[in-house]
C-alpha positions as CSV (number, residue, x, y, z in Angstrom):
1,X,84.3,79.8,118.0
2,X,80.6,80.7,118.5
3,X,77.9,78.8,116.4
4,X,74.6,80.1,115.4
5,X,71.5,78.3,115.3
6,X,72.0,77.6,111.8
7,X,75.2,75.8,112.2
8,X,77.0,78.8,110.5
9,X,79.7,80.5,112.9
10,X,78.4,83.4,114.5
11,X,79.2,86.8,113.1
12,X,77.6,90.6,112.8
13,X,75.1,91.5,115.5
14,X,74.4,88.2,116.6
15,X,78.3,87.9,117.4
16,X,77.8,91.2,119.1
17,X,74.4,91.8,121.4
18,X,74.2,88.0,122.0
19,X,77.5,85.8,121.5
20,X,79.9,88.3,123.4
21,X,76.6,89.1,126.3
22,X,77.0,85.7,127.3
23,X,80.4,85.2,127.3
24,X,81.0,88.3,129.4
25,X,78.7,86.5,131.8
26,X,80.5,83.5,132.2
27,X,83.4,85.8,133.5
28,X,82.0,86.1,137.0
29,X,82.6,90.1,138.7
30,X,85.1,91.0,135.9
31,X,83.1,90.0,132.9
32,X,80.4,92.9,134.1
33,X,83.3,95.5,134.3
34,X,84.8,94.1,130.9
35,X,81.5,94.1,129.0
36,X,81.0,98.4,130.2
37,X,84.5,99.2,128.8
38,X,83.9,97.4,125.3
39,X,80.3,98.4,124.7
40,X,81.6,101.9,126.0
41,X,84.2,101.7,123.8
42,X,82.1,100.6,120.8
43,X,79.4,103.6,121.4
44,X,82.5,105.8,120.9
45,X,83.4,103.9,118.0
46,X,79.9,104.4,116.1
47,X,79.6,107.9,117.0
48,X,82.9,108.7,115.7
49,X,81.7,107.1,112.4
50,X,78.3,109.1,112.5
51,X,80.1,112.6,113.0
52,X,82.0,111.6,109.8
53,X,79.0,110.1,107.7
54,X,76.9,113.6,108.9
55,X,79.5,115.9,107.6
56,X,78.4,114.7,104.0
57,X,74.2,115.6,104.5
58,X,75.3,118.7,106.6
59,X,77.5,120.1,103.4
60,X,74.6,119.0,101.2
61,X,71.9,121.0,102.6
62,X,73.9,123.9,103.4
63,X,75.3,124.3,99.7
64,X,71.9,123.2,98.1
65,X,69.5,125.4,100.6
66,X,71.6,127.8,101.6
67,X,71.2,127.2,105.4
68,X,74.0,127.5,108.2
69,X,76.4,124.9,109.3
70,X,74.1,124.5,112.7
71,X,71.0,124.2,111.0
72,X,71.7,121.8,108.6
73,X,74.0,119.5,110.6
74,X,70.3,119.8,113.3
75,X,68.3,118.6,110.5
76,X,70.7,116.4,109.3
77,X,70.6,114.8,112.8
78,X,67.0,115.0,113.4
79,X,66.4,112.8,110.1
80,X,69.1,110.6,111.2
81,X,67.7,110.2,115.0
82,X,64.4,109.4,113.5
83,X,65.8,106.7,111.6
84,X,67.7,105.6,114.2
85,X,64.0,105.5,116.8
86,X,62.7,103.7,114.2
87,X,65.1,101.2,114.2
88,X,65.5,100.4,117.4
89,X,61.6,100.4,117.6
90,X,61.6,97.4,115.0
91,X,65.1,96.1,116.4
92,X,64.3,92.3,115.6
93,X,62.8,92.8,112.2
94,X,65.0,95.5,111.1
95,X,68.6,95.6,112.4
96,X,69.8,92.7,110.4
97,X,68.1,93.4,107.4
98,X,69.9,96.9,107.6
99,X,73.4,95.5,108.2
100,X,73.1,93.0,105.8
101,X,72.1,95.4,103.0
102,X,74.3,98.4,104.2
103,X,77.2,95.6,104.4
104,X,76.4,93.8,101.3
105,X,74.8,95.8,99.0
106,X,75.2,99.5,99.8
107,X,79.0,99.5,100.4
108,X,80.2,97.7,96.9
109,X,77.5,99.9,95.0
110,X,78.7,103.3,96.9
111,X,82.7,102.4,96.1
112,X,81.9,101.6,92.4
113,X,79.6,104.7,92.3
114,X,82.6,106.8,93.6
115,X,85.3,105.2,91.5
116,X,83.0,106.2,88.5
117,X,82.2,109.6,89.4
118,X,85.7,110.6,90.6
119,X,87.5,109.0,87.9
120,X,85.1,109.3,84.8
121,X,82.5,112.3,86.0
122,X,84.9,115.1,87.6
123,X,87.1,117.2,84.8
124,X,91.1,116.0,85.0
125,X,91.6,119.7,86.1
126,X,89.3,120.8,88.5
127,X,90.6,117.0,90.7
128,X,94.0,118.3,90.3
129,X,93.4,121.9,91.4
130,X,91.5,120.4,94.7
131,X,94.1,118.4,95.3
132,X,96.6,120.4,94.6
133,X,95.3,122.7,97.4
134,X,96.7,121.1,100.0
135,X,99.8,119.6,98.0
136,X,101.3,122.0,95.4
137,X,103.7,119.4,93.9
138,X,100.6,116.8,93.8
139,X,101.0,117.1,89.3
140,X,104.2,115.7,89.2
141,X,104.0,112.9,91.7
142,X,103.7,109.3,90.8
143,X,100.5,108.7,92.6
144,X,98.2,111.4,90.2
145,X,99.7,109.5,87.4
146,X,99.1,105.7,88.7
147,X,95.5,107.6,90.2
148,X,93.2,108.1,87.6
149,X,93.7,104.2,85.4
150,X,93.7,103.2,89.1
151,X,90.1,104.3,89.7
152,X,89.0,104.5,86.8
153,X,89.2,100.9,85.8
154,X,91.0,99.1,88.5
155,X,88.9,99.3,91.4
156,X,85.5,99.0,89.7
157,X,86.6,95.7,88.2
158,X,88.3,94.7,91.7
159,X,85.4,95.3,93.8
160,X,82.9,93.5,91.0
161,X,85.2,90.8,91.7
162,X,84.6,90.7,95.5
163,X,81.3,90.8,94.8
164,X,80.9,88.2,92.7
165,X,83.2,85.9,95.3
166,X,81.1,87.1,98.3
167,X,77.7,85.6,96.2
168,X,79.2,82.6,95.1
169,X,80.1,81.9,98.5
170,X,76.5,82.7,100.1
171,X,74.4,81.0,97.3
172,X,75.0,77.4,97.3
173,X,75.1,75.2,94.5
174,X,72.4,73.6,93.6
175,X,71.8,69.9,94.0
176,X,71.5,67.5,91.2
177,X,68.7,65.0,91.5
178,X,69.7,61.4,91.3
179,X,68.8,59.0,88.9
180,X,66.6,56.0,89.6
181,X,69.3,53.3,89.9
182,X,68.0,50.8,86.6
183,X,70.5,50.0,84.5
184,X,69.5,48.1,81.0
185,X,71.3,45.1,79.1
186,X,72.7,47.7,77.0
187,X,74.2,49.6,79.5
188,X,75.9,46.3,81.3
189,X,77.0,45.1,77.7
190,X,78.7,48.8,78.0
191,X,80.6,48.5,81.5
192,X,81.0,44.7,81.3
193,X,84.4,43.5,80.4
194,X,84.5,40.6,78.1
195,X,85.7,38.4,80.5
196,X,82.9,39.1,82.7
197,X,80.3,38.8,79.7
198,X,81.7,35.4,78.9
199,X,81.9,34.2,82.5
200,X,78.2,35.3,82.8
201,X,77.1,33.3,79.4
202,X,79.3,30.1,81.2
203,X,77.0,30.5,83.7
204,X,73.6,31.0,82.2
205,X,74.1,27.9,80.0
206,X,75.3,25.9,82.8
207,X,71.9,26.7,84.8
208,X,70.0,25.9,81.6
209,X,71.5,22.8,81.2
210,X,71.0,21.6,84.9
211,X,67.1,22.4,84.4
């Protein structure tokens, strides 16, 4: 397991660009050939994920402005590169930040923003008839009966609940100050036994009489 500097175990994009480096290092000739196939195989990865999250701007604009599919999906991916420049620009200060609040912040928000919108915004009928396009049966099946209480209410309330456990588990609890250590007579009269209250009056009189 790799440790961070904090003493928390690595994860995120220090796992990645700094953990996994090194350890690929410590591999010798085959660690230079197995660090090229995953961080080939990872570029893949993210721009398989960037053809999918440009579809949604590229629709936009085209609807909206009335533009073609090639121009908006090129200024779709302009806007994108020049976030992207900037970003690598300010690596240091901003690549965390931006995980950490696309991770933590945008993703919850965005799922309970659709649940809402798909189960509480979008008329009963015009869901069905889009779905329906590409299964004519979809009305009668169990799933669009279980579907709309199931995003309506269920998710909303399930991701709140991750939410809530993922911030319990980064804030930590706050420490209770202790108390001067002075304890009165009444508070030993109160955890005495009697016993030990008679025992200690035995001795007290015993010192007073050897005076």
């Amino acid at each position: 397991m790799a440790v961070g500097a904090d003493g928390a175990f690595a994860a995120g994009p220090e796992l990645i660009f700094r953990v996994l480096p090194a350890l690929f290092a410590t591999m010798g000739a085959a660690g230079d050939w197995v660090a090229v196939a995953f961080f080939a195989l990872l570029a893949i990865a993210a721009l398989t994920s960037s053809i999918s999250m440009l579809e949604v701007p590229t629709s936009l604009l085209a609807e909206r402005l009335a533009l073609g599919r090639p121009v908006a999906a090129a200024l779709a991916a302009a806007v994108g590169f020049a976030l992207t420049a900037l970003l690598a620009a300010r690596f240091e200060a901003l690549f965390e930040c931006v995980v950490s609040l696309a991770t933590t912040y945008a993703e919850p928000l965005l799922g309970v923003a659709l649940c809402l919108f798909a189960g509480w915004c979008i008329h009963r009928d015009r869901l069905l008839g889009e779905l329906a396009r590409a299964e004519p049966t979809f009305a009668e099946s169990l799933f669009w009966r279980l579907w709309q209480p199931w995003v309506r209410l269920a998710c909303p309330l399930l991701i709140g609940a991750g939410v809530r456990q993922l911030a319990a588990l980064r804030i930590p609890a706050p420490r209770k100050r202790a108390r001067p250590h002075s304890v009165n007579c009444a508070s030993r009269n109160s955890i005495w036994s009697p016993r030990m209250r008679r025992e200690l009056m035995s001795a007290r009189y015993s010192a007073w009489l050897g005076r």
